[in-house]
N, CA, C and O of each residue as an XYZ file, in Angstrom:
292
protein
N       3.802      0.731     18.117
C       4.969      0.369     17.342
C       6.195      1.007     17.972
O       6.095      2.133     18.459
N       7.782      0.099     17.994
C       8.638      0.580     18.446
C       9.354      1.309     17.230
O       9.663      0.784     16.159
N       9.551      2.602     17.609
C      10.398      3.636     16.976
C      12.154      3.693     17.343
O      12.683      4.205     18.330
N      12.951      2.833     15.937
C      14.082      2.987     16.605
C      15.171      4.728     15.851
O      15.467      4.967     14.681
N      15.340      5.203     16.570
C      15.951      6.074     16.863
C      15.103      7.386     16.025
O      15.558      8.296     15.333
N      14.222      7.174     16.268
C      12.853      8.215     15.968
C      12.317      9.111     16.880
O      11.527     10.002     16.567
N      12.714      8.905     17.962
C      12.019      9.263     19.301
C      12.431     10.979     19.538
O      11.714     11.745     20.181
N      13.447     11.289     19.018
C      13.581     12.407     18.923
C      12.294     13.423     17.881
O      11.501     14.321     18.164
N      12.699     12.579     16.442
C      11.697     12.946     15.112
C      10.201     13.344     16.110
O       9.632     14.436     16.138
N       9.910     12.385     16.690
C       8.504     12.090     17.194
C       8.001     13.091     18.491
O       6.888     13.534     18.776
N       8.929     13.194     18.943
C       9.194     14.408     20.154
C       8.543     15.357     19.651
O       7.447     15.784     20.014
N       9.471     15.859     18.455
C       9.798     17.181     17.775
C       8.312     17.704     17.241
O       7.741     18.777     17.436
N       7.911     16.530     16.492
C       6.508     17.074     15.773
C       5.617     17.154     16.883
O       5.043     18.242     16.908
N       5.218     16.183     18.049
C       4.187     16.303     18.910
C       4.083     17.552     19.280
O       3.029     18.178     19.163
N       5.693     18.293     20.003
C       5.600     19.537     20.291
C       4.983     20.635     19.635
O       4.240     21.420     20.225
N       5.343     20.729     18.130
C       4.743     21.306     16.627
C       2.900     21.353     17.212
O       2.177     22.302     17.517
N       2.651     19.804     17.163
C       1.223     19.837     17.133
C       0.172     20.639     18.463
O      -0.863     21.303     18.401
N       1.166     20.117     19.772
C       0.530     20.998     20.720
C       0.955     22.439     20.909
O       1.007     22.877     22.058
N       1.232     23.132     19.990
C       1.513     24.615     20.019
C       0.214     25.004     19.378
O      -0.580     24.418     18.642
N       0.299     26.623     20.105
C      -0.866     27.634     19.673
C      -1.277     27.480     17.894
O      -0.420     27.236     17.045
N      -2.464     27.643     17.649
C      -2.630     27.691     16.214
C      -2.876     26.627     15.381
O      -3.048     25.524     15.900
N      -2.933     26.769     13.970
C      -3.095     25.788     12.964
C      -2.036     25.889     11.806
O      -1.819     26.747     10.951
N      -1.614     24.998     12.029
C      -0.198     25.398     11.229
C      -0.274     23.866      9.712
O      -1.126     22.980      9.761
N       0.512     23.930      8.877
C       0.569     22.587      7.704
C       1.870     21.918      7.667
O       2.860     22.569      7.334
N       1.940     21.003      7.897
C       3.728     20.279      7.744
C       3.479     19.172      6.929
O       2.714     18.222      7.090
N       4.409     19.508      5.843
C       4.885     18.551      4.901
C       5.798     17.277      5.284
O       6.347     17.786      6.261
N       6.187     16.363      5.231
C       7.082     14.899      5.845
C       7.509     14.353      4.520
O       6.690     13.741      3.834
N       8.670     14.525      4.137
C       9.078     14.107      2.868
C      10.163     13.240      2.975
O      10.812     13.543      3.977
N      10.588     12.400      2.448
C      12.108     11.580      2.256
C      12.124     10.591      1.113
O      11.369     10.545      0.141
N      12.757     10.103      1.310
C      13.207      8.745      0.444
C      12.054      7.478      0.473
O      11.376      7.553      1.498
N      11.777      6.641     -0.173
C       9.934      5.350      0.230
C      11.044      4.709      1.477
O      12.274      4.707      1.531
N      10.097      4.239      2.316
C      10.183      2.867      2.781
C      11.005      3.389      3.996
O      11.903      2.663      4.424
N      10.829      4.278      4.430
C      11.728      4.847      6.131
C      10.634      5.202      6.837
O      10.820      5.993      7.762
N       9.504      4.803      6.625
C       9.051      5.039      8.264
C       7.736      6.257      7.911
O       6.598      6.211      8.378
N       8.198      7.148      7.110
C       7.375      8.240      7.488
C       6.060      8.583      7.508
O       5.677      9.612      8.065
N       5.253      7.745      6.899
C       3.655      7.275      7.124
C       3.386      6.817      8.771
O       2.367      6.957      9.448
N       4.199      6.448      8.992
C       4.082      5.197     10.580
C       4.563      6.500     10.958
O       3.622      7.294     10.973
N       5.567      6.985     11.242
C       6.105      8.919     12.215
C       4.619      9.333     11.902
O       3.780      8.817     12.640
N       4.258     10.009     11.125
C       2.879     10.924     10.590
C       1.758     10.333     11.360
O       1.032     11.162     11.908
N       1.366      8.706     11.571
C       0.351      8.764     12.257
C       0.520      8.729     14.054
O      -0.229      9.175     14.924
N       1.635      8.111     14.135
C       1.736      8.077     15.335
C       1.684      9.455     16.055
O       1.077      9.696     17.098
N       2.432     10.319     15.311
C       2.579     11.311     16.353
C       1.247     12.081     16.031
O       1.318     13.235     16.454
N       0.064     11.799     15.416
C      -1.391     12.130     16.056
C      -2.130     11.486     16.192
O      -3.241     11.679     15.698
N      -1.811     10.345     16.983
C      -2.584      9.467     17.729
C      -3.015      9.976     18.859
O      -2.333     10.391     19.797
N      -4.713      9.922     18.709
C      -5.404     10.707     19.676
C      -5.748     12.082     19.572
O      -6.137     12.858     20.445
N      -5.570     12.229     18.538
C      -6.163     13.384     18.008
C      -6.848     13.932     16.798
O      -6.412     13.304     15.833
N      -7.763     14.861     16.399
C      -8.072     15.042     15.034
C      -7.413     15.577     14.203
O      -6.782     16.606     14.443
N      -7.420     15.046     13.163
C      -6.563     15.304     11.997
C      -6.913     14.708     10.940
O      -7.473     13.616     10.837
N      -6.471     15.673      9.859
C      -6.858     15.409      8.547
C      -5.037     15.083      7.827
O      -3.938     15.627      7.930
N      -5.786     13.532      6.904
C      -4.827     12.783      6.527
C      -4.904     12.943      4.955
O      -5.904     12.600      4.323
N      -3.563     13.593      4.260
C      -3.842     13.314      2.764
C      -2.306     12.581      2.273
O      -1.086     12.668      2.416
N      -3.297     11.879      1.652
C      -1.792     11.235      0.486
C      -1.369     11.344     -0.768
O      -1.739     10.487     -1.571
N      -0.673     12.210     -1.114
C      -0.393     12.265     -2.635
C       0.140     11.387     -3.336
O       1.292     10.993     -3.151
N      -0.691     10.931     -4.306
C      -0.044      9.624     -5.141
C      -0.159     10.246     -6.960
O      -0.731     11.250     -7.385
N       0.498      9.359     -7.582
C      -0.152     10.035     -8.907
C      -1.561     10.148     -9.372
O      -1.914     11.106    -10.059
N      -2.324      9.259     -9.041
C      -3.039      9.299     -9.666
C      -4.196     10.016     -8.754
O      -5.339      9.646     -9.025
N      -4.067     10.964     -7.740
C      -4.850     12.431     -7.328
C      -4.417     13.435     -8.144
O      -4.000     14.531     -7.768
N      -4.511     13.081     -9.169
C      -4.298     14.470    -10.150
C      -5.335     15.442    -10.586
O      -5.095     16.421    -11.293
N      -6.438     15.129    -10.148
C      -7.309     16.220    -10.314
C      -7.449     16.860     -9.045
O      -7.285     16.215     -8.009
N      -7.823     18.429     -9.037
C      -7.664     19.193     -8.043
C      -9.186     18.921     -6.627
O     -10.245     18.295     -6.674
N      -8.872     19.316     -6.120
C     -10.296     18.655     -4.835
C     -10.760     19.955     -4.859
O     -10.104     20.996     -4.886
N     -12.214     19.757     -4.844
C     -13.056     20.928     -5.344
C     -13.503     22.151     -4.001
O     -13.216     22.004     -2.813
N     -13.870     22.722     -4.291
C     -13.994     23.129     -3.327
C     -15.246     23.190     -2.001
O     -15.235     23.803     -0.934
N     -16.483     22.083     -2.741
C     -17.296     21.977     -1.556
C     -16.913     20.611     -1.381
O     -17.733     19.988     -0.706
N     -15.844     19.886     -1.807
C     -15.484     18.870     -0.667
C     -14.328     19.161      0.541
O     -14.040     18.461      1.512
N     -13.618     20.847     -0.024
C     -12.637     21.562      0.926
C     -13.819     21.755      2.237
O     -13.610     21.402      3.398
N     -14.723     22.217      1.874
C     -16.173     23.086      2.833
C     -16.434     22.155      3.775
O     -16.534     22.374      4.983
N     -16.589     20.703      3.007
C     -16.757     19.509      3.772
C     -16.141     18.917      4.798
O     -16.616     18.611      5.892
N     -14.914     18.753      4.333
C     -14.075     18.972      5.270
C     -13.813     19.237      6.412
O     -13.870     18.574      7.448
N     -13.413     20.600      6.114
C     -13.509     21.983      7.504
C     -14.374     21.702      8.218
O     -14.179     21.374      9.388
N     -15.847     21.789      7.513
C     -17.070     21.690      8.701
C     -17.132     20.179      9.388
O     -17.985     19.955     10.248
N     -16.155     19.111      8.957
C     -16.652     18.238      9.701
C     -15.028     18.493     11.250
O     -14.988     18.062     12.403
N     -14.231     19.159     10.633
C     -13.371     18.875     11.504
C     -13.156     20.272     12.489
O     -12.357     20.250     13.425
């Protein structure tokens, strides 16, 4: 997909991702700009864990599906 005037945005996080460590980044704005399409692209080709908060994840994720998780990734 062409990214128009994103390419910076997209830069910025790749760099984020190939640095030392394990770090969490939040991507927040306004609906309908892009930021699902930024979020996957810039870890394309890599592993990563994808969550989406919507309303109706309102119950908390337990903790042997946290265990699950981890150990698969």
């Amino acid at each position: 997909m062409k990214f128009i005037n994103r390419r910076k945005e997209l830069k910025a996080i790749k760099e984020k991702l190939d640095g030392p460590g394990l770090d969490f980044y939040v991507i927040y704005g306004r609906r309908r700009i892009g930021k699902t399409t930024l979020s996957l692209a810039s870890v394309k080709g890599k592993e990563f864990v994808y969550y989406l908060a919507t309303e109706e994840n309102t119950t908390a994720i337990s903790d042997s599906s946290l265990k699950r998780s981890a150990e698969n990734f």
